[in-house]
C-alpha positions as CSV (number, residue, x, y, z in Angstrom):
1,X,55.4,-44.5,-6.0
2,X,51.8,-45.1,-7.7
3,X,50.4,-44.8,-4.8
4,X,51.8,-41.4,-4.2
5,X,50.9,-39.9,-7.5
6,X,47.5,-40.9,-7.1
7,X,47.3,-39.0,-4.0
8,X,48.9,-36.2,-5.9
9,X,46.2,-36.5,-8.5
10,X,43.3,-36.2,-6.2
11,X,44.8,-33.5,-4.5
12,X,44.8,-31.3,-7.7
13,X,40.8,-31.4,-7.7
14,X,39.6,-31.0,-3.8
15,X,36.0,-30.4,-5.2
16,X,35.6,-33.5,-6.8
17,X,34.8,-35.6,-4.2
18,X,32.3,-33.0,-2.9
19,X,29.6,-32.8,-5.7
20,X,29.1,-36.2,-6.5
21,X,25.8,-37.8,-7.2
22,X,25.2,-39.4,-3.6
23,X,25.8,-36.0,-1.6
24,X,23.5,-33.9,-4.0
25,X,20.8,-36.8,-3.4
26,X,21.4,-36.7,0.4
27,X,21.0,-33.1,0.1
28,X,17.8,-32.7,-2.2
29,X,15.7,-31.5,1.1
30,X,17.9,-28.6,2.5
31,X,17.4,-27.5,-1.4
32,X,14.1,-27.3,-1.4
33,X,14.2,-26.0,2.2
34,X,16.4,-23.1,0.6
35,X,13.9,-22.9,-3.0
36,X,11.3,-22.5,-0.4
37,X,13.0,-19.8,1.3
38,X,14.1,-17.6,-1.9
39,X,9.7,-17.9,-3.2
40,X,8.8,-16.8,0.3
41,X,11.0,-14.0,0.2
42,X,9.9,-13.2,-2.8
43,X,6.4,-13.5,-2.4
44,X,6.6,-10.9,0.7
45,X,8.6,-8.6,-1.5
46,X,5.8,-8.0,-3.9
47,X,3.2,-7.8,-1.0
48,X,4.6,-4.9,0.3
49,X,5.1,-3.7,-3.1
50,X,1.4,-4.1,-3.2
51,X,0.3,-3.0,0.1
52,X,2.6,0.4,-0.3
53,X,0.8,1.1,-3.5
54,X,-3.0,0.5,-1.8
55,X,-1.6,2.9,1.1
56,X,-0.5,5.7,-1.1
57,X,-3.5,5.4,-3.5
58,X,-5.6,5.4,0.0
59,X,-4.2,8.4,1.1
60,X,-4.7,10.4,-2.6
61,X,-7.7,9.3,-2.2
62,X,-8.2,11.0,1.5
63,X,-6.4,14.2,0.4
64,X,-8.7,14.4,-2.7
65,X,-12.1,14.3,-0.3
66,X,-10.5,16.6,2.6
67,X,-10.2,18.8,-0.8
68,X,-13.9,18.0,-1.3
69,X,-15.0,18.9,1.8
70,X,-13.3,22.4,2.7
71,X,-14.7,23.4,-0.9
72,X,-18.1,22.4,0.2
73,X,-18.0,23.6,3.9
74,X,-17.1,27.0,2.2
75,X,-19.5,26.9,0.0
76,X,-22.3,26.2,2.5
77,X,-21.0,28.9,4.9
78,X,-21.2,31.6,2.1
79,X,-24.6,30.4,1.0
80,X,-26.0,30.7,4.5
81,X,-25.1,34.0,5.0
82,X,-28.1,36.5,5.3
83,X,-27.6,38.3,2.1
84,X,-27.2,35.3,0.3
85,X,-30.4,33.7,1.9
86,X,-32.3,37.2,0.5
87,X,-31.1,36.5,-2.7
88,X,-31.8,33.5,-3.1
89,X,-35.5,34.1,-1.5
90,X,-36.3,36.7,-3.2
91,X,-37.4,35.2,-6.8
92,X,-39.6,32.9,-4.4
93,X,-41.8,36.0,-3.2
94,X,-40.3,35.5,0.1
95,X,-39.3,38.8,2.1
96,X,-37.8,40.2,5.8
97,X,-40.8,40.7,7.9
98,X,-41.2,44.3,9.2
99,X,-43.1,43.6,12.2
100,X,-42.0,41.8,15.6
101,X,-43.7,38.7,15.8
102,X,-46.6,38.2,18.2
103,X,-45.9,35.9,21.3
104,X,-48.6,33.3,22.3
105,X,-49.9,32.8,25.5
């Protein structure tokens, strides 16, 4: 009969037997396999964090000097034009020549 509440007793607590001091020893290296695991993951996490911040600075950047560049392509292409070229000649003393230019032989 002692023998059967015993049994009874054990029964009651089917966990006890599995955290005891020798398993969690035997166990230490799949628990720092799995630590390991959970720093990596981790770690990659805030990489891409990082790396999808430097991509959409990169392209503000981009947009910012495609900006840049229409303005001064536009700005150039006004500037060039012949009544702009006048203007901007004539405080120089420079002016349309009148006469066909002579051809060298």
């Amino acid at each position: 009969m002692a023998e059967q509440t015993t049994n009874t007793a054990s029964n009651k607590n089917p966990l006890k037997g599995l955290f005891n001091y020798q398993w969690i020893v035997k166990n230490i290296p799949f628990f720092l396999f799995l630590t390991g695991l959970a720093v990596l993951y981790i770690a990659n996490g805030h990489n891409a964090d990082r790396i999808v911040r430097n991509i959409n600075n990169t392209n503000k950047e981009l947009k910012e000097l495609q900006f840049e560049y229409k303005t001064l392509k536009s700005e150039l292409m006004f500037r060039s034009e012949e009544a702009e070229v006048l203007k901007a000649a004539t405080p120089l003393g420079l002016k349309i020549s009148r006469e066909t230019p002579q051809r060298l032989k």
